[in-house]
MARKE-738319 format. One record per residue (C-alpha): residue number from 1; x, y negated, z negated; residue in one letter. Coordinates in nm, 2 decimals, decimal comma, always signed. Layout:
{NUM; {X; Y; Z}; 'A'}
...
This chain:
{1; {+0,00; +0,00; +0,00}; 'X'}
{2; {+0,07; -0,36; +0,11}; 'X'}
{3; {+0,26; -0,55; -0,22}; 'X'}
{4; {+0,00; -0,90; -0,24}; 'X'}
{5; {+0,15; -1,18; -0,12}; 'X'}
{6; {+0,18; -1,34; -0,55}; 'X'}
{7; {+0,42; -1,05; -0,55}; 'X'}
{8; {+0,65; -1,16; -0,24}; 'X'}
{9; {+0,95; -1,40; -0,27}; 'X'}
{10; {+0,82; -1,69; -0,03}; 'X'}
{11; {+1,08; -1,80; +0,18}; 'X'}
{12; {+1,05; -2,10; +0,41}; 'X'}
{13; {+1,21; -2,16; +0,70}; 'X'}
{14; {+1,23; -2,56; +0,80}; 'X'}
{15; {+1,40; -2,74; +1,09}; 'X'}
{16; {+1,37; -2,94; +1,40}; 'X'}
{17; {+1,24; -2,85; +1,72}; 'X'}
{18; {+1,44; -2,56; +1,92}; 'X'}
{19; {+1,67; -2,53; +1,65}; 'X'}
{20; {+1,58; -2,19; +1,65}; 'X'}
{21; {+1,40; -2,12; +1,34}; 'X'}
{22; {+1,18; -1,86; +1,52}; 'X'}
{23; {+1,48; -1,71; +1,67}; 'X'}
{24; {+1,61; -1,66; +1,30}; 'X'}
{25; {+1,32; -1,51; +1,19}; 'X'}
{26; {+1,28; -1,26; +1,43}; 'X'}
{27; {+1,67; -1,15; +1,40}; 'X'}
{28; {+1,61; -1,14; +1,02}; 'X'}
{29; {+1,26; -0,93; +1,04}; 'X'}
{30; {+1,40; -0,71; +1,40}; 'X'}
{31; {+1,08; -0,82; +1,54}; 'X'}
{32; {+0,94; -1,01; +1,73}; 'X'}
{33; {+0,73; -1,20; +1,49}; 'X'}
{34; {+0,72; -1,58; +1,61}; 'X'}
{35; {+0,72; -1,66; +2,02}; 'X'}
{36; {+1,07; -1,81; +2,12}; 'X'}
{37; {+1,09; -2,06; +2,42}; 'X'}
{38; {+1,29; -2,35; +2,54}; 'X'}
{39; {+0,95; -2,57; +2,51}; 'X'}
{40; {+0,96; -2,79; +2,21}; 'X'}
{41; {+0,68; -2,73; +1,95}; 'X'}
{42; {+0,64; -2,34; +2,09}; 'X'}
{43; {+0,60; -2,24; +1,70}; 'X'}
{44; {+0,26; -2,49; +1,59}; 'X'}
{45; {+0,10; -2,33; +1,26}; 'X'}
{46; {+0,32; -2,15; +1,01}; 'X'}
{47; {+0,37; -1,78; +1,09}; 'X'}
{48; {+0,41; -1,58; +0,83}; 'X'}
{49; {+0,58; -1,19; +0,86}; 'X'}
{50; {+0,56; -0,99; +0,53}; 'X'}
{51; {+0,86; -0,74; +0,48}; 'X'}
{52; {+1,10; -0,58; +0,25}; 'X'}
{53; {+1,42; -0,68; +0,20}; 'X'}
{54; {+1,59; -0,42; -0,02}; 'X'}
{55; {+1,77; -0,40; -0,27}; 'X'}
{56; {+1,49; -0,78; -0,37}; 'X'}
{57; {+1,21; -0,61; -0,26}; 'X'}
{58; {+0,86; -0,74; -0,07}; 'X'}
{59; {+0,92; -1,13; +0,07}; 'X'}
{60; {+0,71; -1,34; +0,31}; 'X'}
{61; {+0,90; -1,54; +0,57}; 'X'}
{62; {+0,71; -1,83; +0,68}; 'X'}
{63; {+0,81; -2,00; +1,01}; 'X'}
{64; {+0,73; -2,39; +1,08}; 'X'}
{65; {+0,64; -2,64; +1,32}; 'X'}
{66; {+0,94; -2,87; +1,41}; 'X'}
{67; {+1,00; -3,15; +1,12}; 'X'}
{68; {+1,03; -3,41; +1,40}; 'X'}
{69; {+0,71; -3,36; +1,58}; 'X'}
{70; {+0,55; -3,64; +1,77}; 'X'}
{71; {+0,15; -3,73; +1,88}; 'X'}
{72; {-0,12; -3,70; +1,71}; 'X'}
{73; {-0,09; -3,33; +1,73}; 'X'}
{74; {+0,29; -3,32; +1,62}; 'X'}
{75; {+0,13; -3,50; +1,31}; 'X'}
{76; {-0,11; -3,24; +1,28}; 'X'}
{77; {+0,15; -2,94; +1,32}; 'X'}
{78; {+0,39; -3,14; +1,01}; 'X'}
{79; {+0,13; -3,20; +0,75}; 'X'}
{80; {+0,08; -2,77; +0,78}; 'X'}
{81; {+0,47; -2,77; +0,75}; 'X'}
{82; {+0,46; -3,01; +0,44}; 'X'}
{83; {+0,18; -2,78; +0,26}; 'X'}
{84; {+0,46; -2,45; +0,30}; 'X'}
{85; {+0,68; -2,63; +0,06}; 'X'}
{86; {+0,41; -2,63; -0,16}; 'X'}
{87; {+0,45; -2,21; -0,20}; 'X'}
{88; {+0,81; -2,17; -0,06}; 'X'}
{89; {+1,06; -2,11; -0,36}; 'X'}
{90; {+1,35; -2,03; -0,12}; 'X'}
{91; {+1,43; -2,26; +0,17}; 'X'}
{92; {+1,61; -2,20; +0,49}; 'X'}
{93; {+1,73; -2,53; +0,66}; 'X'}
{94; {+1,81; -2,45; +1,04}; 'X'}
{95; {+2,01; -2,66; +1,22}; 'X'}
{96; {+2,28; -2,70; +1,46}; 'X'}
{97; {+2,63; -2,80; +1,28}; 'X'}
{98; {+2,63; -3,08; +1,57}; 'X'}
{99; {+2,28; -3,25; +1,54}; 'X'}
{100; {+2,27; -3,25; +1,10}; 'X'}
{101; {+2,12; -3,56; +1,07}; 'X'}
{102; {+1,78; -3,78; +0,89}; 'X'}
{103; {+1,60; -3,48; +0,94}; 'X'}
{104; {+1,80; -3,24; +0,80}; 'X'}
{105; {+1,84; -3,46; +0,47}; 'X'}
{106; {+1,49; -3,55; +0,45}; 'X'}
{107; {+1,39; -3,13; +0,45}; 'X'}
{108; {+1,69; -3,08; +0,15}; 'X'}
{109; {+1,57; -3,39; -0,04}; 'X'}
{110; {+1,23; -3,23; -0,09}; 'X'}
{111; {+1,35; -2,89; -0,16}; 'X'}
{112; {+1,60; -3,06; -0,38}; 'X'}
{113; {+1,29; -3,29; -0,52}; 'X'}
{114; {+1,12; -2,96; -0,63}; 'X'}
{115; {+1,43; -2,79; -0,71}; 'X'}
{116; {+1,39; -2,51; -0,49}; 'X'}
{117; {+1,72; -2,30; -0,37}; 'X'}
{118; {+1,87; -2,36; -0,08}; 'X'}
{119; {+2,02; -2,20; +0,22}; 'X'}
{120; {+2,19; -2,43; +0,49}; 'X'}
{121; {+2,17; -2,21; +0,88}; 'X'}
{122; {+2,46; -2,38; +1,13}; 'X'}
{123; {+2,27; -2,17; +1,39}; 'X'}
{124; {+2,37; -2,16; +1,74}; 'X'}
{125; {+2,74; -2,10; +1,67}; 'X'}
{126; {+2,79; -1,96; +2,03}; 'X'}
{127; {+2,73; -2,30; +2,19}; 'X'}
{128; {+2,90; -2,53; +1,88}; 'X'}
{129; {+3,12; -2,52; +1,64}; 'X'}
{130; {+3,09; -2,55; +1,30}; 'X'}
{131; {+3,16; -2,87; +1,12}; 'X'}
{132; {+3,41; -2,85; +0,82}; 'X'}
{133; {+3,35; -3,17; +0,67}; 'X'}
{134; {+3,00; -3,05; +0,63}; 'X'}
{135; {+3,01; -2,73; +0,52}; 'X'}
{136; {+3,27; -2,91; +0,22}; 'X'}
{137; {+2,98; -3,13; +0,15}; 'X'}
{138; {+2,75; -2,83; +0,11}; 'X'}
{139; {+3,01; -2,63; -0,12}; 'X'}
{140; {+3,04; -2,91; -0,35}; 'X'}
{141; {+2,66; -2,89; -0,44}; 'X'}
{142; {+2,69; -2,55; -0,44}; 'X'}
{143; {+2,46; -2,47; -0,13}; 'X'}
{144; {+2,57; -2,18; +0,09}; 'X'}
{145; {+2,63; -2,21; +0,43}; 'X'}
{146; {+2,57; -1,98; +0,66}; 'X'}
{147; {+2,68; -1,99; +1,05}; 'X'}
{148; {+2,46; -1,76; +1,30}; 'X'}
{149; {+2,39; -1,69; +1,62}; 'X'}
{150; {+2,01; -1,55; +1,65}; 'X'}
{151; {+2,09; -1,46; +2,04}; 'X'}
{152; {+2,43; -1,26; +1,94}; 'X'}
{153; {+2,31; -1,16; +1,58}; 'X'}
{154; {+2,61; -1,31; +1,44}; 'X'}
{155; {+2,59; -1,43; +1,07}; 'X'}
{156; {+2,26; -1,23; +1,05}; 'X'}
{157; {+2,38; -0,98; +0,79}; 'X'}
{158; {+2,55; -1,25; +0,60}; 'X'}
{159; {+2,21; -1,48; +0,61}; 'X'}
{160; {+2,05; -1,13; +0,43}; 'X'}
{161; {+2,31; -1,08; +0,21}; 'X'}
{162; {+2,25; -1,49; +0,09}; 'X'}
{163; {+1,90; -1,47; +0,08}; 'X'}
{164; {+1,97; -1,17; -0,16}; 'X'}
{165; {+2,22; -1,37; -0,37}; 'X'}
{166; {+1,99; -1,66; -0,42}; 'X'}
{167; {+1,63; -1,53; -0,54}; 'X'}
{168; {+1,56; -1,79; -0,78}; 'X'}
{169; {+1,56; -1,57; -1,14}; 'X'}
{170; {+1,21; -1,62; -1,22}; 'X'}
{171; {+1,12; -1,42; -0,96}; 'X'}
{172; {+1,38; -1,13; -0,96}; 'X'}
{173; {+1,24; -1,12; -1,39}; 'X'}
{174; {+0,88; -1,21; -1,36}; 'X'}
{175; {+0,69; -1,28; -1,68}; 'X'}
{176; {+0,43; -0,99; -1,79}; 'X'}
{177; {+0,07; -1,09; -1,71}; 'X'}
{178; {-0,04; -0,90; -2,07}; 'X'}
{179; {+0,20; -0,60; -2,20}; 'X'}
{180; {+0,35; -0,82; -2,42}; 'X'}
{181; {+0,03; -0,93; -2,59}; 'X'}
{182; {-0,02; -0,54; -2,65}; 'X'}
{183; {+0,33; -0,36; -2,72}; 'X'}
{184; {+0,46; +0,01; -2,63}; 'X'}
{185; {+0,23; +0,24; -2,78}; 'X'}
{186; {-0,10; +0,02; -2,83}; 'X'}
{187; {-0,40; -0,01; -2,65}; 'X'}
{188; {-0,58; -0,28; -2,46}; 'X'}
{189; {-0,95; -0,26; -2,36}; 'X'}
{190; {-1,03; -0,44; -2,02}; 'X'}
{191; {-1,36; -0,48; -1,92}; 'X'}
{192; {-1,44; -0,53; -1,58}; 'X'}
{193; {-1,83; -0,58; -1,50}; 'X'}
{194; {-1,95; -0,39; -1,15}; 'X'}
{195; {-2,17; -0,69; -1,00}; 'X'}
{196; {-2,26; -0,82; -0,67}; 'X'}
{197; {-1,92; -0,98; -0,62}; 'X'}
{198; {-1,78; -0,67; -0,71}; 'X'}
{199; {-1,53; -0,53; -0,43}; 'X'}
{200; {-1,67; -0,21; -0,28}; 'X'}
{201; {-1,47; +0,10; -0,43}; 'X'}
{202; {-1,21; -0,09; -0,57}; 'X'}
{203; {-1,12; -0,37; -0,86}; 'X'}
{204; {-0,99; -0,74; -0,79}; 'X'}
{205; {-0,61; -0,81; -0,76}; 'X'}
{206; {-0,59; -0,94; -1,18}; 'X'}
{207; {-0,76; -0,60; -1,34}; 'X'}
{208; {-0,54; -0,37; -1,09}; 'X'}
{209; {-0,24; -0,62; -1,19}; 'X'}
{210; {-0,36; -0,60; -1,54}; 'X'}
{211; {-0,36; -0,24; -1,53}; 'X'}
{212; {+0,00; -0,16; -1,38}; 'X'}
{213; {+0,10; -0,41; -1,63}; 'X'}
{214; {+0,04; -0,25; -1,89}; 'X'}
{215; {+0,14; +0,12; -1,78}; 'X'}
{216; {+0,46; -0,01; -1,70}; 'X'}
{217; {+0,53; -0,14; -2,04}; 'X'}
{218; {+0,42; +0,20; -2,21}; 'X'}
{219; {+0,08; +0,06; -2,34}; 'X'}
{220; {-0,25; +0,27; -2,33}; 'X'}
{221; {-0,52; +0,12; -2,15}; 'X'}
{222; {-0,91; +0,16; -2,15}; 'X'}
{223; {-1,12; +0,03; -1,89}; 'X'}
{224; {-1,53; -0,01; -1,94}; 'X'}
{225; {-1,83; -0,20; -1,82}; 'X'}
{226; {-1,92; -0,51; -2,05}; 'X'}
{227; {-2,27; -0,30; -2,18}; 'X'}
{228; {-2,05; +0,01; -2,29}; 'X'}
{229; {-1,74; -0,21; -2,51}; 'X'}
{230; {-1,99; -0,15; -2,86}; 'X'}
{231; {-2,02; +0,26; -2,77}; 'X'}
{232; {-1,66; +0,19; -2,70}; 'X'}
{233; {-1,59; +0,05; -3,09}; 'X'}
{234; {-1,78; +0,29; -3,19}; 'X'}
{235; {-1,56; +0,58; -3,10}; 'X'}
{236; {-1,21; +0,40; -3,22}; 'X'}
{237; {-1,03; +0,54; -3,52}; 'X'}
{238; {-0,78; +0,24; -3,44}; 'X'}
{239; {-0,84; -0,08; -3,29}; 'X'}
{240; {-0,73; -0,22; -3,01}; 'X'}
{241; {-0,43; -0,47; -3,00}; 'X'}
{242; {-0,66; -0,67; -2,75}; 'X'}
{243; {-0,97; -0,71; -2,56}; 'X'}
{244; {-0,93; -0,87; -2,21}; 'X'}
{245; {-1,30; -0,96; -2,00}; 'X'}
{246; {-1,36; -1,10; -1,69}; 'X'}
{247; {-1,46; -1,45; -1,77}; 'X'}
{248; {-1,84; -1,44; -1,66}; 'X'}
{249; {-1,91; -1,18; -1,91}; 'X'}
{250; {-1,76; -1,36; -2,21}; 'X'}
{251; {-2,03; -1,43; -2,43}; 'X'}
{252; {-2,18; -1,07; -2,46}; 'X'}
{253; {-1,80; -0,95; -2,46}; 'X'}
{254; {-1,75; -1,21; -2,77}; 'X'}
{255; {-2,04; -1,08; -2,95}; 'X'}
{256; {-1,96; -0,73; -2,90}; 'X'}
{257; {-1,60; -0,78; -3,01}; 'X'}
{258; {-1,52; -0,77; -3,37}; 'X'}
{259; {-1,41; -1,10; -3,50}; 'X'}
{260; {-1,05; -0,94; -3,62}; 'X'}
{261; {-0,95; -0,84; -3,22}; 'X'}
{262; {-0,78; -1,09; -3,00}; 'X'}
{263; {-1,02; -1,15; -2,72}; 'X'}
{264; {-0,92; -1,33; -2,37}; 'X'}
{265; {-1,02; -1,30; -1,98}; 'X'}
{266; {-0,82; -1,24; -1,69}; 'X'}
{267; {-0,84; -1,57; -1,59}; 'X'}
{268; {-0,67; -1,71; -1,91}; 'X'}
{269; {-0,41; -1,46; -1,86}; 'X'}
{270; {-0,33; -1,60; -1,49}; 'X'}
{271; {-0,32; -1,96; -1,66}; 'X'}
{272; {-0,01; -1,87; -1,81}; 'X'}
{273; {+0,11; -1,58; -1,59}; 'X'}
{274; {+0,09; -1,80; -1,27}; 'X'}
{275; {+0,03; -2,18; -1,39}; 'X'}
{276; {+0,11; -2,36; -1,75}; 'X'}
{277; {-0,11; -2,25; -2,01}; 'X'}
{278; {-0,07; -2,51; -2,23}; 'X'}
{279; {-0,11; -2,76; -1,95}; 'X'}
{280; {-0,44; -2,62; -1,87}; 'X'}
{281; {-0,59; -2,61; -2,18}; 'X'}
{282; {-0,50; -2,96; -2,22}; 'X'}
{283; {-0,71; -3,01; -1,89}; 'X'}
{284; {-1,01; -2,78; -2,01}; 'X'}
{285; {-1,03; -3,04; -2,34}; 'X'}
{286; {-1,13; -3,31; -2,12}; 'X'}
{287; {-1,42; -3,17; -2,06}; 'X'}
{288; {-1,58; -3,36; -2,34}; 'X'}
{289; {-1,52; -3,68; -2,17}; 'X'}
{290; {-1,70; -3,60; -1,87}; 'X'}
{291; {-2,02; -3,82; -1,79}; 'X'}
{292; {-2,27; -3,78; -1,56}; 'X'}
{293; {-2,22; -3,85; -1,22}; 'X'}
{294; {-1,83; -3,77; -1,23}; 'X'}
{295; {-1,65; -3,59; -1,00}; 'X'}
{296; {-1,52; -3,23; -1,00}; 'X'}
{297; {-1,29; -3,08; -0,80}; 'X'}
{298; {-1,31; -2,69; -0,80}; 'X'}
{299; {-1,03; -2,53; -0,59}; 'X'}
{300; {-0,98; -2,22; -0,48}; 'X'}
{301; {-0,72; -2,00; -0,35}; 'X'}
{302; {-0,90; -1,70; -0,17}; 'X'}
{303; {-1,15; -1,81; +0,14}; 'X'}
{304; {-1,44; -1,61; +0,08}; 'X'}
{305; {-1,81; -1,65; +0,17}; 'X'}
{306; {-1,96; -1,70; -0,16}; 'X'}
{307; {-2,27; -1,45; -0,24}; 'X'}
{308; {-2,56; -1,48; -0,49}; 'X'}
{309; {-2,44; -1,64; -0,79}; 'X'}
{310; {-2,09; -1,72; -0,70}; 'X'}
{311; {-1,87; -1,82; -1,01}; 'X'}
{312; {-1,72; -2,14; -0,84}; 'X'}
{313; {-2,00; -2,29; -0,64}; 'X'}
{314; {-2,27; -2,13; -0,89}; 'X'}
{315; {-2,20; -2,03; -1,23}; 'X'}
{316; {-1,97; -2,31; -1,30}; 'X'}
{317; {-2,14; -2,63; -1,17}; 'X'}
{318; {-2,45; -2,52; -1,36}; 'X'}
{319; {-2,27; -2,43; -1,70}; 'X'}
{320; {-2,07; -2,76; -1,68}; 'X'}
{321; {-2,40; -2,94; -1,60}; 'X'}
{322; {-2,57; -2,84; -1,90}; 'X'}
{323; {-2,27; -2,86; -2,14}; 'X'}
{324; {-2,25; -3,22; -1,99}; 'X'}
{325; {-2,62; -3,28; -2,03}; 'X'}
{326; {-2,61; -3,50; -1,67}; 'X'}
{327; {-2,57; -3,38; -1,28}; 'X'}
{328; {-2,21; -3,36; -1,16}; 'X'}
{329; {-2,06; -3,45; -0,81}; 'X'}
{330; {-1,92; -3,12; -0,73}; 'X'}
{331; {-1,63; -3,06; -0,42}; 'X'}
{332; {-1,50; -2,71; -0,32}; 'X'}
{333; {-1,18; -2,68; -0,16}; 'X'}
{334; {-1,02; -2,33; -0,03}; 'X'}
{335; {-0,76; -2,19; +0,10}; 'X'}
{336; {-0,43; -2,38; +0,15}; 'X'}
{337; {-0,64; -2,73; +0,16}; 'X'}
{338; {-0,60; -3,00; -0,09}; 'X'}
{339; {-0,72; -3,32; -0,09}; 'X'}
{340; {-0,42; -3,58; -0,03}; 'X'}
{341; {-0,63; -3,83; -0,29}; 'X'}
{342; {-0,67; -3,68; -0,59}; 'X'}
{343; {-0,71; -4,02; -0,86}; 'X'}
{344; {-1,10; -3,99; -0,71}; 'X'}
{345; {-1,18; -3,74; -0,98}; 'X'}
{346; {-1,20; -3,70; -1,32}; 'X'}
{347; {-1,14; -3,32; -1,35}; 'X'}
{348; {-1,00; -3,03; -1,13}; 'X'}
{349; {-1,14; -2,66; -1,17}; 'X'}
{350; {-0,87; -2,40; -1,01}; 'X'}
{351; {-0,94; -2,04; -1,01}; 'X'}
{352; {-0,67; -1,79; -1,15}; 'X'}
{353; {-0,51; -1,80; -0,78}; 'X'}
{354; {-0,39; -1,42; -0,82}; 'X'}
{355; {-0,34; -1,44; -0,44}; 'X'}
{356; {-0,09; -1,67; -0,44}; 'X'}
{357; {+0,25; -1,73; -0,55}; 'X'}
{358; {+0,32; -1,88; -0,88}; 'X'}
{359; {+0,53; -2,20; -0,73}; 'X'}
{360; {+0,27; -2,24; -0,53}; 'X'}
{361; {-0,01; -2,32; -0,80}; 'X'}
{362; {+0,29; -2,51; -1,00}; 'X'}
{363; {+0,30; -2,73; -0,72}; 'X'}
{364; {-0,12; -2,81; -0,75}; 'X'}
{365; {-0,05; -2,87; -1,16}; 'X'}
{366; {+0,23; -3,11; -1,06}; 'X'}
{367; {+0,05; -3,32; -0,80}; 'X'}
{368; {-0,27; -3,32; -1,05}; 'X'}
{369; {-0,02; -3,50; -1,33}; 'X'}
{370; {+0,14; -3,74; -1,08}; 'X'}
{371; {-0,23; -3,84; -0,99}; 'X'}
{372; {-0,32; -3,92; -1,39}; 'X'}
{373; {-0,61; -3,64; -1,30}; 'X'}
{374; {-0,62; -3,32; -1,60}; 'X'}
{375; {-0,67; -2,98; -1,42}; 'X'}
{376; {-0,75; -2,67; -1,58}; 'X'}
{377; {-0,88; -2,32; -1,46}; 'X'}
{378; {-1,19; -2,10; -1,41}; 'X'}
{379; {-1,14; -1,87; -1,72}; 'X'}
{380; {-1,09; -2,18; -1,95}; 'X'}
{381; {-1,38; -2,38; -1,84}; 'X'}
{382; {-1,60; -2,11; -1,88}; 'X'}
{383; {-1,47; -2,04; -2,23}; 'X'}
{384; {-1,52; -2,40; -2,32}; 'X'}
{385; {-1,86; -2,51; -2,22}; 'X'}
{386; {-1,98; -2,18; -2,36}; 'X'}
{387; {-1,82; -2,27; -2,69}; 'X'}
{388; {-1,58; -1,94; -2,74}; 'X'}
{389; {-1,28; -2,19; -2,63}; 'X'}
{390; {-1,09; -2,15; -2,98}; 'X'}
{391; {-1,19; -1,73; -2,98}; 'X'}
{392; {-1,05; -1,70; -2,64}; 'X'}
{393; {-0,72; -1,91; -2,74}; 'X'}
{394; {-0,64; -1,65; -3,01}; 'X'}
{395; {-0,39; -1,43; -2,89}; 'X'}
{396; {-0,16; -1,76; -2,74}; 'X'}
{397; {-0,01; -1,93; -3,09}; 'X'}
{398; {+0,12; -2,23; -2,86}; 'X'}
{399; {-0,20; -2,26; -2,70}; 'X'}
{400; {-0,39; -2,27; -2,97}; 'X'}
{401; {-0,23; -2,56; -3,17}; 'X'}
{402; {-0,27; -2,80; -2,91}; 'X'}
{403; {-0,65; -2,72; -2,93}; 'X'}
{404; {-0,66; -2,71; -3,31}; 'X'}
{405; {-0,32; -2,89; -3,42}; 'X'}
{406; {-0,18; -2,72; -3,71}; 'X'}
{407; {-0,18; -2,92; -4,04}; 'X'}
């Protein structure tokens, strides 16, 4: 089975036009993944080619649109490039060592900007050489350099072995999502309801993550439907270290729970895992403030049709409505999408973005504090206009005290 793509280092590749980019790609994948022609602008929306790179693992090149595109429709094809450094957390800057110039530096600023690693490609090598003073430059700020010819495959191996050596550590020793909220030995219940939204024969991406979490961390693990967890307690000669719900059944979840369990969602387990917890809890606090006639943003990563009563474009609009006592102006973003102007409103509502990568949602949090705007998640919000917030908080010690500061 396919790793998900929250599991794949995401590795961007940037540069001009016909600097060879796709050429690169395809030499690095032995595929023809992206269409390589003399025309200018042949590669228009990112293309993306899944692999493994062993000994790292699963990764997901992504190929650009030329940094200096021009027309209306250039414009069009760079705004898509400038939303790939939003998920990239490893960046490839092709160029040729003769034409380095304010393009060049403008694509290393903004990896440097979100302090992303960074791998400098003197591709071409056949037709020019290399330029020492340069590659001096490079090695005193410690970025490799790396001369290739995509045509000849010269340098490939060496590109591989440097995209090997620089995996940012945070993704070579990921965080777990909950073994370590459970221990070797102890048991965690998970209960995943069956509705509408459901996926046919199988679970959602956070419970099957959930799952192999744990199992990997020597924890036992019980999964049930939200109307068997009481027969479940029943049956228990020990209790569980924790009880983890999806968020929509977390009132009947709470009351079935004893008080003396630790008690969270999946969703509030993908705050921290893939965002900042503590960030977002500071986000989900503003809900108090809210007034009628504000406006929410509620983003979300997976483009789905929505069905019934949909969590994000149902369940939430109505349960924030009545906590607020007054009609909210609700807007749904998916996908990649964000709005550019986000001071417009007063809260944003992300989902647990379990099909993303983690820089990728760090990115949303930092653009939401440079715009003054507090942004929180799915799990959160539901645990906070349904009054459980502090309950759901338990088993996070940080979290909690900047909800109920310690005396």
């Amino acid at each position: 089975m396919r790793a998900p793509k929250s599991f794949r280092l995401h590795i961007g590749i940037f540069g001009r036009r016909n600097a060879g980019k796709s050429s690169i790609l395809n030499a690095l994948t032995s595929q023809e993944v992206s269409i390589v022609s003399e025309i200018a602008g042949t590669t228009t929306d990112p293309v993306e080619k899944p692999m493994e790179l062993l000994p790292l693992g699963p990764v997901l090149f992504i190929d650009t649109a030329g940094i200096d595109d021009s027309g209306a429709l250039g414009g069009k094809r760079i705004e898509k490039t400038m939303q790939v450094f939003d998920r990239t957390e490893l960046g490839l800057i092709i160029s040729k060592s003769d034409e380095w110039g304010q393009f060049e530096e403008e694509i290393l600023r903004e990896l440097n900007d979100r302090a992303i690693p960074v791998i400098v490609v003197f591709n071409k090598s056949d037709l020019s050489a290399g330029s020492n003073c340069l590659t001096k430059s490079f090695s005193g700020e410690k970025i490799p350099v790396i001369e290739t010819s995509a045509l000849t495959g010269f340098g490939i191996p060496e590109l591989r072995q440097a995209i090997l050596n620089h995996a940012p550590e945070d993704f070579i020793n990921r965080p777990s999502i909950v073994s370590d909220l459970v221990g070797p030995g102890e048991m965690a219940v998970l209960v995943v309801p069956i509705d509408k939204e459901a996926p046919k024969g199988r679970l959602i991406l956070p419970q099957v993550q959930s799952i192999r979490d744990l199992l990997d961390a020597d924890s036992f693990c019980l999964v049930v439907k939200e109307r068997e967890l009481r027969e479940v307690f029943s049956r228990f000669t020990k209790p569980p270290r924790l009880v983890v719900t999806d968020s929509q059944a977390f009132l009947k979840v709470a009351a079935d729970t004893p008080p003396e369990i630790p008690l969270t969602s999946f969703s509030i387990l993908f705050a921290r895992y893939q965002a900042d917890l503590v960030e977002m809890v500071k986000g989900a606090m503003t809900i108090d403030k809210l007034k009628p006639g504000d406006k929410v943003l509620i983003a979300e990563a997976c483009s789905h049709h929505p069905i019934g009563e949909d969590i994000g474009t149902v369940k939430i609009p109505r349960w924030l409505t009545q906590y607020v006592g007054g009609k909210l102006e609700f807007v749904h973003h998916r996908g990649h999408d964000f709005p550019q102007n986000l001071s417009e409103f007063k809260l944003i509502i992300h989902c647990g973005a379990c099909m993303w990568n983690r820089r990728e949602m760090l990115s949303r949090l930092m653009k939401a504090q440079m715009a003054g705007v507090p942004i929180t998640n799915y799990g959160l919000t539901i645990a906070y206009s349904l009054g459980i917030f502090e309950r759901a908080l338990q088993p996070f010690p940080a979290a909690l005290e900047v909800y109920r500061p310690l005396p």
